[in-house]
Structures are given as structure tokens and as C-alpha cells.
C-alpha positions as CSV (number, residue, x, y, z in Angstrom):
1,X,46.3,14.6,33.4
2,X,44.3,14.6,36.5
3,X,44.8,16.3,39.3
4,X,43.6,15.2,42.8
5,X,43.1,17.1,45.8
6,X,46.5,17.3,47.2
7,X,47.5,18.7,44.1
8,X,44.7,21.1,43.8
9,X,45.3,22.3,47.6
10,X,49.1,22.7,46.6
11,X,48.0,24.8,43.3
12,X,45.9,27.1,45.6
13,X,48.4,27.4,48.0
14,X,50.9,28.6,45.6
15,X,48.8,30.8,43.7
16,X,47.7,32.8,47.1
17,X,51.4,33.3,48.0
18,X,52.0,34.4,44.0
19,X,48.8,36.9,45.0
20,X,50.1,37.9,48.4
21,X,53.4,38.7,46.6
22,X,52.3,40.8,44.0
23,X,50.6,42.5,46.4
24,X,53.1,43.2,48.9
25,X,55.6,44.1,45.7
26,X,53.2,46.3,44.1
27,X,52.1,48.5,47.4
28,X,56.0,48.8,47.6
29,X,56.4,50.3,44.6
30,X,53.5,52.6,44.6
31,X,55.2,54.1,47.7
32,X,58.5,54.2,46.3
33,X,57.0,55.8,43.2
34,X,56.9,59.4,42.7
35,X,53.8,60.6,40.6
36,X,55.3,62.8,38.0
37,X,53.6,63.5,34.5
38,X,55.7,63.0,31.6
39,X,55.4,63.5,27.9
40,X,58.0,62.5,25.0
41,X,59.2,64.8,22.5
42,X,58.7,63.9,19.0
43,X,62.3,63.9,18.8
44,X,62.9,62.0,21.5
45,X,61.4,58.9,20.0
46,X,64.1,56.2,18.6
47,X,64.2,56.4,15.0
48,X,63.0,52.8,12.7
49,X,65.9,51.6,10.9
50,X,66.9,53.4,7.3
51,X,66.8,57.1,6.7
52,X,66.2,59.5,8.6
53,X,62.8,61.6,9.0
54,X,63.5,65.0,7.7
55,X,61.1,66.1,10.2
56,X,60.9,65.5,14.0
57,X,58.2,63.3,14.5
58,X,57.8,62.0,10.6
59,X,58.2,58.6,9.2
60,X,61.4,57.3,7.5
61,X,61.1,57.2,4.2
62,X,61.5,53.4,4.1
63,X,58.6,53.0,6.6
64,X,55.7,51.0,5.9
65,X,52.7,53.0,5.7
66,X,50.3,53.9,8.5
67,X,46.8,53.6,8.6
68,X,44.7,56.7,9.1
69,X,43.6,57.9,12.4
70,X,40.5,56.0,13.7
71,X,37.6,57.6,15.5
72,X,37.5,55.0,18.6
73,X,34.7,53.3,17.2
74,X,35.9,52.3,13.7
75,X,38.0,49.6,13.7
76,X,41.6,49.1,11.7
77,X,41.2,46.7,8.6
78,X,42.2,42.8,9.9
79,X,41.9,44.4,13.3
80,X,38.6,43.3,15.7
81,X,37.6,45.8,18.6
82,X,35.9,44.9,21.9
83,X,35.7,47.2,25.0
84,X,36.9,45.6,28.3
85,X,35.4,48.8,29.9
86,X,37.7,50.5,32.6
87,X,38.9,46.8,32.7
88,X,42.9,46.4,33.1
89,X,44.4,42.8,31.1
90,X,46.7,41.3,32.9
91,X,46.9,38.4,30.4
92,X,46.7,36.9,27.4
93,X,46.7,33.5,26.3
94,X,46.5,32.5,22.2
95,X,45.1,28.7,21.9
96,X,44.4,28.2,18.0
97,X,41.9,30.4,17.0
98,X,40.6,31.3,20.4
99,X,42.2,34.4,22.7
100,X,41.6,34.1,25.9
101,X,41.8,37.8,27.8
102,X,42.1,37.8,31.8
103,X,41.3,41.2,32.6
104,X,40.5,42.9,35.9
105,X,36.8,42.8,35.6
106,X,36.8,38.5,34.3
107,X,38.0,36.7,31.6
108,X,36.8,37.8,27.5
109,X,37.2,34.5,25.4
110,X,37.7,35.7,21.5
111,X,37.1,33.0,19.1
112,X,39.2,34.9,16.0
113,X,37.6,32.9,13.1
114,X,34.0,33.7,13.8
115,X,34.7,37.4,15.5
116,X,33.2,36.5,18.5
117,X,34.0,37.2,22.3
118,X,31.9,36.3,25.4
119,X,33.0,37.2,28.9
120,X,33.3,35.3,32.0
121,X,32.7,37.3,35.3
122,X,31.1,36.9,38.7
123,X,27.8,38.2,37.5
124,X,27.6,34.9,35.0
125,X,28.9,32.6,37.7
126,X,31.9,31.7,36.2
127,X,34.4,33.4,38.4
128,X,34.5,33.7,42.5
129,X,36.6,37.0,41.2
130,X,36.6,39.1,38.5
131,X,40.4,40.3,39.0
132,X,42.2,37.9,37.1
133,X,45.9,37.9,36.7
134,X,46.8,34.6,35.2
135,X,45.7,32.1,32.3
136,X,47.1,28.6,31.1
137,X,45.7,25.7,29.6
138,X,46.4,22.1,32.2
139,X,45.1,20.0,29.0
140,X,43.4,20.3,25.7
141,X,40.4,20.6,27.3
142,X,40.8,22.6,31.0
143,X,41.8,26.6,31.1
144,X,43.1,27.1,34.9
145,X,42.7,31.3,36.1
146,X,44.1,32.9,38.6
147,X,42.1,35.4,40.1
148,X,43.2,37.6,42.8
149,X,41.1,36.6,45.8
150,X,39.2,34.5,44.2
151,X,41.7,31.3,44.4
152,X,41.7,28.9,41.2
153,X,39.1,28.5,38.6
154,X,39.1,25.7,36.1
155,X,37.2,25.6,32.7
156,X,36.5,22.5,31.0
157,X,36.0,23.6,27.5
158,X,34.2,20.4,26.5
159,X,31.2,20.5,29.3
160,X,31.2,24.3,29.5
161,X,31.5,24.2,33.2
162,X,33.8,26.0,35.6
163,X,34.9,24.9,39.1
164,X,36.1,27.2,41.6
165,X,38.6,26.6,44.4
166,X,39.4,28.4,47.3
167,X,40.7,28.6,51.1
């Protein structure tokens, strides 16, 4: 599939009225919003299918069991941990055994076989912004992200190259 200019000018078009939107929606909603703290009651949560807990806040006794409580840094057997930092994602995308992670501060690809990530950001010249709010693939071989204000990048996977358009 290729994509000429026309279409490319039409794709950034669209994705800075999709930006603009959000925008305008979310600082409408922040106003509207009251800040209020809330918690939730043990007893308040919605109980898994089966029995009962005899307890508030205990597991059914036909619930799988849990793992123990972590630390933060130890990591959850057939669960990987990477920090994104104070980092927001606003996106996944699964593509075989890659994730790719679109995150306020760039884009983390996770290969899944090898445990591996690497991050795409402004500092590595990948991105013209590091706020990134969506990810699909065009082809087998192009990821296209939407950053906010940084218009369109593409990704060939093959050549390892990104290509950036903007107003």
C-alpha cells in the first residue's frame, strides 16, 4: 500500500483535528470535574462468581490463588517489568511477539520472546513528539504514531527508519 502525498496531507489533517478534539473535550471535562478523593470499601468491591468471602475483603473460596505481594522491583512469575517513568500509555498495540507502548514520554517497543524493550523518543530522533496517543500498523512493515503536536510519524520496521510529518 502506498500512500502519496495527498493521502499523507489528508492523514495529518485528520489526526490534528482528532488532537484538537481531545483537547478541547478533555479541558471540558477537567472543568466540569470536581476533584474529590475517594476510596472503596472492601465491601464495596463486586464479589467473583461462587461463594461468598466469609470476610469483607477475602477471596471466594473458589478463587484462583494470588500471587504474593511484590516489592516494586521484583517482578510476578510470566510477568516482564519496565518503567515508563512518570510516563502516561495511551496505547497499546500487540503485533506477534512485539508490543508496541505509545506513552506520553515516546513509544517503548517490547519484543516478548527475547524480553527486550527499546524506546523511541525525541532525544533518539525518532519522534518530533514524545506525547503519543495513537499506534497502528499501515502494512507488515510501517507502524504509523500519532503524537500530540508532533503530527504523524511512520516506522518502517525493515530499514529502521522513521519519517515524520507535520503542518
Amino acid at each position: 500500500m502506498n500512500i502519496d502525498a495527498k493521502g499523507i496531507a489528508i492523514i495529518v489533517v485528520v489526526t490534528g483535528a482528532v488532537v484538537a478534539g481531545a483537547y478541547t473535550l478533555g479541558m471540558r471535562q477537567a472543568a466540569q470535574t470536581p476533584a474529590v478523593a475517594t476510596t472503596v470499601a472492601p465491601q464495596a468491591q463486586l464479589p467473583v462468581a461462587g461463594a461468598l468471602p466469609a470476610q469483607p475483603g477475602a477471596l471466594p473460596a473458589n478463587h484462583p490463588s494470588m500471587p504474593p505481594q511484590f516489592d516494586g522491583d521484583t517482578v510476578a512469575p510470566g510477568f516482564t517489568h519496565f518503567r515508563v517513568g512518570n510516563r502516561n500509555v495511551k496505547g497499546m498495540l500487540a503485533d506477534g511477539n512485539i508490543v508496541w507502548v505509545g506513552t506520553s514520554g515516546g513509544v517503548v517497543r517490547y519484543d516478548v520472546s527475547k524480553d527486550e524493550f527499546k524506546t523511541f523518543d525525541v532525544s533518539t530522533g525518532s519522534l518530533i513528539s514524545n506525547g503519543v496517543f495513537h499506534l497502528s500498523k499501515l502494512d507488515n512493515d510501517r507502524l504509523a504514531v500519532g503524537t500530540y503536536g508532533g503530527g504523524l510519524s511512520i516506522y518502517t520496521l525493515s530499514t529502521n527508519t522513521w519519517k515524520n510529518y507535520n503542518i
